[in-house]
C-alpha positions in Angstrom: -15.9 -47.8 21.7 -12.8 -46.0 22.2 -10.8 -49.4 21.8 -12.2 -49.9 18.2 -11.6 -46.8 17.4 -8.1 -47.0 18.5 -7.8 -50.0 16.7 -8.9 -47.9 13.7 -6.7 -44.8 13.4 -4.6 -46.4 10.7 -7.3 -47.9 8.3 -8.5 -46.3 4.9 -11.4 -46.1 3.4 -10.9 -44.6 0.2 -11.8 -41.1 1.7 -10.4 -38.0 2.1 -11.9 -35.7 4.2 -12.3 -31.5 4.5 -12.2 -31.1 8.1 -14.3 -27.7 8.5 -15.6 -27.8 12.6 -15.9 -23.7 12.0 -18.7 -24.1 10.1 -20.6 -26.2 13.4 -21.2 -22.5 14.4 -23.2 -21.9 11.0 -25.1 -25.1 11.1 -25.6 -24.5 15.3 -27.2 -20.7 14.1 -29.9 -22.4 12.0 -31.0 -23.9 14.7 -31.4 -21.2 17.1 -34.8 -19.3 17.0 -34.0 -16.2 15.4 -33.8 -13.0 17.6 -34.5 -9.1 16.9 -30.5 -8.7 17.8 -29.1 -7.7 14.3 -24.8 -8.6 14.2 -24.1 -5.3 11.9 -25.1 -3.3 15.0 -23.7 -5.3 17.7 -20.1 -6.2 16.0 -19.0 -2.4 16.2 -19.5 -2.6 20.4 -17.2 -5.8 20.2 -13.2 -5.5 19.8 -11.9 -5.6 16.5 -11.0 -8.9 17.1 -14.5 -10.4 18.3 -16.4 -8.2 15.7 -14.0 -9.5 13.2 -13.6 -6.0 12.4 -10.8 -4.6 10.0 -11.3 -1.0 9.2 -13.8 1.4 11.3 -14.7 4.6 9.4 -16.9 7.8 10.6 -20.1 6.0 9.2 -18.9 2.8 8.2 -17.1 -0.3 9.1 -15.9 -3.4 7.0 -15.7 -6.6 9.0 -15.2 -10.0 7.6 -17.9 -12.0 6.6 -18.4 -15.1 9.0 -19.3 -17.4 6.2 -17.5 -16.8 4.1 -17.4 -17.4 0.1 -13.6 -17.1 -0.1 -10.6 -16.3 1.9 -11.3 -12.3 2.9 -14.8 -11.9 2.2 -15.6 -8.5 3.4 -18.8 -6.6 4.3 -19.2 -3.0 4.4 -21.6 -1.3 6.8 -23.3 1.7 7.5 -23.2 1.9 11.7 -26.5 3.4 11.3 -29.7 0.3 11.6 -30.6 1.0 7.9 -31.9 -1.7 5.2 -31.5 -0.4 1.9 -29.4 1.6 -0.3 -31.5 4.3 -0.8 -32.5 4.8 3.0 -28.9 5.7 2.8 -27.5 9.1 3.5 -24.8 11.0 0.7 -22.4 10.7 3.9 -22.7 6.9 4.0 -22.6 6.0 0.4 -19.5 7.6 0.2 -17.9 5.9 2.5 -18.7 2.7 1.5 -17.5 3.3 -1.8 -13.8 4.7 0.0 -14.0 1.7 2.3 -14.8 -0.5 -0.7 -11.9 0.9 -2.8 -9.3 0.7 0.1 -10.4 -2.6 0.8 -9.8 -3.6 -2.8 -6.5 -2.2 -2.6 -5.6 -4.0 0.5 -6.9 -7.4 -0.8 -4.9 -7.1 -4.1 -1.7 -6.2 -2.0 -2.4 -8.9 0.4 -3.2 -11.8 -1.0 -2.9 -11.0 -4.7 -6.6 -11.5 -6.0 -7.7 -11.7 -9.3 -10.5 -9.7 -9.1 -13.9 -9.5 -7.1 -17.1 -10.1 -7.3 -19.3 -6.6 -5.5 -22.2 -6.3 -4.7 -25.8 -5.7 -2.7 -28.6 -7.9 -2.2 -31.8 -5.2 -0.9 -34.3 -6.9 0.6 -35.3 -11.0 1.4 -36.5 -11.4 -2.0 -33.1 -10.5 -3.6 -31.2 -13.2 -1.4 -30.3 -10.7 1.4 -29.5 -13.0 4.7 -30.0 -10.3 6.7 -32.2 -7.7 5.1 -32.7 -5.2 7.9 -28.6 -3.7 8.0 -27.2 -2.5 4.5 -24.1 -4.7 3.4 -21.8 -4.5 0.8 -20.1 -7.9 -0.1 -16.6 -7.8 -1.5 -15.5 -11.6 -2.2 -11.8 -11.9 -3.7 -11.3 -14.4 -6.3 -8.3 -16.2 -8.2 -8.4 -18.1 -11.6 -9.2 -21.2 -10.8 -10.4 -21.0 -7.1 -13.9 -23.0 -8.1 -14.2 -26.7 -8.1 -17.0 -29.4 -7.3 -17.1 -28.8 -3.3 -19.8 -25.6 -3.7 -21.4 -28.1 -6.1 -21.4 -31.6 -5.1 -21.2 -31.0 -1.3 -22.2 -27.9 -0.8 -18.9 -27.1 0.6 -16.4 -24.3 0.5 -12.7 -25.1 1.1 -11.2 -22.1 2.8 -7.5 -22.0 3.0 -7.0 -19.4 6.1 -8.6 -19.1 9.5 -11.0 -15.9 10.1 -8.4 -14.7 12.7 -5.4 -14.8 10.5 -7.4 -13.3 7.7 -8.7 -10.5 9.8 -5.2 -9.5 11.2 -3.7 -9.3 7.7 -6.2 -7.0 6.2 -6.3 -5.2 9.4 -2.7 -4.6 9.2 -2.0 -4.0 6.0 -4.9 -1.7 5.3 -4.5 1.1 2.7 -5.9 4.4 3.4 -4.9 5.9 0.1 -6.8 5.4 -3.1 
């Protein structure tokens, strides 16, 4: 086998392929039966680096979303185990909102978005992957960063690794808003 394929390396076939092996680790996940460990709680007892964490605050965190939509999809999270907004405390809200802001800040200074697409899915029902931790998405977005992939092949084409993303807006974060 390894001689035909050898033997191979320079044909085409008309072609072109989107290598993504990152996303083997989303497609591995669906097969595993699922577990009562929930990632929002586990990812803050992780390094920054592991928890692809970019900002910790007092009663939240923002990490990186592992699937992500776009280049520097960010979740915000309560630390607290909590599944909907209003199981929220004053205390929390508020900090997602800061950490929301700042990370708005940082994206726009980063990478120069266009704007962003916020928001909340509570409960199964509303599309929540995982329903039992809060999550605020923040998903940057450029004119024109849409094409057929998402709709013809169910495919996202994202432009930067997780780790390069992750130390960029970790570095470059903006306290003040």
């Amino acid at each position: 086998m390894s001689e035909y394929l050898d033997n191979m390396t320079g044909m085409q076939d008309g072609f072109e392929r989107l290598w993504t092996p990152h996303r083997l680790v989303y497609i591995e996940d669906l097969q595993k039966p699922p577990t009562d460990d929930c990632v929002f709680c586990d990812a803050p007892n992780k390094s920054d680096e592991d928890g692809l964490i970019v900002k910790r605050g007092v009663t939240a965190y923002v990490l990186l979303n592992l699937f992500p939509y776009n280049a520097g999809h960010l979740l915000v999270c309560p630390y607290r185990h909590v599944a909907t907004y209003d199981k929220a405390t004053l205390e929390e809200t508020a900090e997602i909102a800061l950490l929301t802001q700042q990370a708005m800040a940082t994206i726009e200074a980063t990478s120069r978005a266009h704007g962003f697409n916020i928001g909340m899915n509570q409960g199964q029902v509303a599309g929540a992957g995982i329903a039992e931790h809060l999550h605020q998405h923040i998903v940057p977005r450029w004119r024109n960063d849409s094409n057929f992939f998402p709709i013809i092949a169910q495919t996202k084409a994202i432009p930067k690794l997780l780790g390069e993303v992750r130390e960029t807006i970790a570095t470059n974060w903006i306290d003040g808003v």
